[in-house]
C-alpha positions as CSV (number, residue, x, y, z in Angstrom):
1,X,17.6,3.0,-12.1
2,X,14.0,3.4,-12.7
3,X,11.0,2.6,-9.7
4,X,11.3,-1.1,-8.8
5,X,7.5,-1.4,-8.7
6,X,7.4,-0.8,-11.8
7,X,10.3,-2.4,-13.6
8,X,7.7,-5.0,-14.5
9,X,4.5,-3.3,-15.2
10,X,2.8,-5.9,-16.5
11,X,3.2,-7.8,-12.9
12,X,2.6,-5.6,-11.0
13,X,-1.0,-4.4,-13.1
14,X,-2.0,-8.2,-12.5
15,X,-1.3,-7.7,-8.6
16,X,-3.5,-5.1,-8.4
17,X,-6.2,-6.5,-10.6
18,X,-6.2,-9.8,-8.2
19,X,-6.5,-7.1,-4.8
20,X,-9.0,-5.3,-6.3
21,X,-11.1,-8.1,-7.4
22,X,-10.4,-9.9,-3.5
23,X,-11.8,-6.6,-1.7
24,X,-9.5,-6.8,0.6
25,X,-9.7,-4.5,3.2
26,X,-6.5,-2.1,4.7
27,X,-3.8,-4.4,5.5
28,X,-2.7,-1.2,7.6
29,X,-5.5,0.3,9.7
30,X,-7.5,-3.2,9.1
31,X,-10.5,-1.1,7.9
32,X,-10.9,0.4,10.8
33,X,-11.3,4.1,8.7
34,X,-13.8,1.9,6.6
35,X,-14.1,0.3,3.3
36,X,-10.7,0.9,0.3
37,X,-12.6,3.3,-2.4
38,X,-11.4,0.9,-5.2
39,X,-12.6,3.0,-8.4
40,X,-11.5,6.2,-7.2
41,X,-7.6,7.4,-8.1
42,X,-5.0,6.7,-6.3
43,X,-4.0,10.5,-4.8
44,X,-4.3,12.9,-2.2
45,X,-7.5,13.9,-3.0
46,X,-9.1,10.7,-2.6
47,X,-7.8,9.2,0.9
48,X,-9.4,6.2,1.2
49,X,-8.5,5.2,-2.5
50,X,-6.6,2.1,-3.1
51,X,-2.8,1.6,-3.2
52,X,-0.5,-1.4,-3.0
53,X,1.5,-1.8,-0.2
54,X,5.0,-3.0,0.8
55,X,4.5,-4.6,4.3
56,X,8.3,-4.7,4.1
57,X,9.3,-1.3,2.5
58,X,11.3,-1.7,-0.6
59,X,13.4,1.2,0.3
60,X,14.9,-1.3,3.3
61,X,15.3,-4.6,1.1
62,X,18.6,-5.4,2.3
63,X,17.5,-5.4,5.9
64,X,14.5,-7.9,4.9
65,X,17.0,-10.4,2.9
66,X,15.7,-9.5,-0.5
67,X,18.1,-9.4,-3.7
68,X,17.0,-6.0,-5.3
69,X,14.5,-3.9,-4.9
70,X,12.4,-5.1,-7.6
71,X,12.2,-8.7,-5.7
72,X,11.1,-7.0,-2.4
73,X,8.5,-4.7,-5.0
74,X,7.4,-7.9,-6.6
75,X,7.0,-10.4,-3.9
76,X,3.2,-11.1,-3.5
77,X,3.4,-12.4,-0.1
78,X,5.3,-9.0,0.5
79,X,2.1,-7.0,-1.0
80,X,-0.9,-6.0,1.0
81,X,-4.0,-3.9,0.0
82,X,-4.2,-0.1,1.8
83,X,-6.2,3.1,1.8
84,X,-3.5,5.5,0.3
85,X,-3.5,8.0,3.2
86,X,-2.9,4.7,5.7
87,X,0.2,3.8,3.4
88,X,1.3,7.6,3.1
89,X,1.3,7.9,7.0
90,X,3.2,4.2,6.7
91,X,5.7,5.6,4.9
92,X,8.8,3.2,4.9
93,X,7.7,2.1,8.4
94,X,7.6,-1.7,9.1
95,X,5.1,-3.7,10.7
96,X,4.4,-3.1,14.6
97,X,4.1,0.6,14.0
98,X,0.8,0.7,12.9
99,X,-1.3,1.9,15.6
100,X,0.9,4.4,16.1
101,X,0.3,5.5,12.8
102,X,-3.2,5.1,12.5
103,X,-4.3,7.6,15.4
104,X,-2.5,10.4,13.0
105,X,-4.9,9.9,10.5
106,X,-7.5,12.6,9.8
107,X,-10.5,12.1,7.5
108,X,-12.0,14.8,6.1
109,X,-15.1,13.4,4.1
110,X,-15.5,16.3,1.0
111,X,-17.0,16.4,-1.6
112,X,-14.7,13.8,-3.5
């Protein structure tokens, strides 16, 4: 069985495409390490780029009610806008962790 965020592609492009073009800010630090880099990749090099987020992790669907994977991977009320080193610290962490998290968080501003 392939990635559940992607089993529909298509879906899950249009989810980002509507995030991007709200602005949101991090659902997971609450822009508190500043502004999502939308038009910069999505990797390690670029830690304030722009991810899509679980809020409930897909990798724990059947403790949040879901049917698969792909419904908890697909539900938009279940999506949330993040900078990709706040949903790498996340991990597969559910909400009320958070500012835990978020003190872990080192920034280093290079030349990216």
């Amino acid at each position: 069985m392939g990635n559940p965020r992607y089993a529909n592609g298509n879906l899950r492009r249009k989810y980002r495409a509507r995030m991007r073009a709200i602005s949101a800010e991090c659902g997971i630090c609450g822009g508190r390490l500043g502004p999502i880099h939308y038009n910069e990749p999505s990797d390690a090099r670029h830690p304030l780029s722009f991810v899509i987020d679980e809020i409930k992790p897909v990798s724990r669907w059947k403790e949040f009610g879901y049917d698969s994977p792909r419904a908890a991977a697909e539900d938009w009320n279940n999506l949330q806008a993040a900078h990709y080193c706040c949903n790498a610290a996340k991990s597969n962490k559910t909400p009320g962790r958070e500012p835990q998290i978020i003190k872990r968080i080192i920034i280093h501003d290079g030349n990216w």
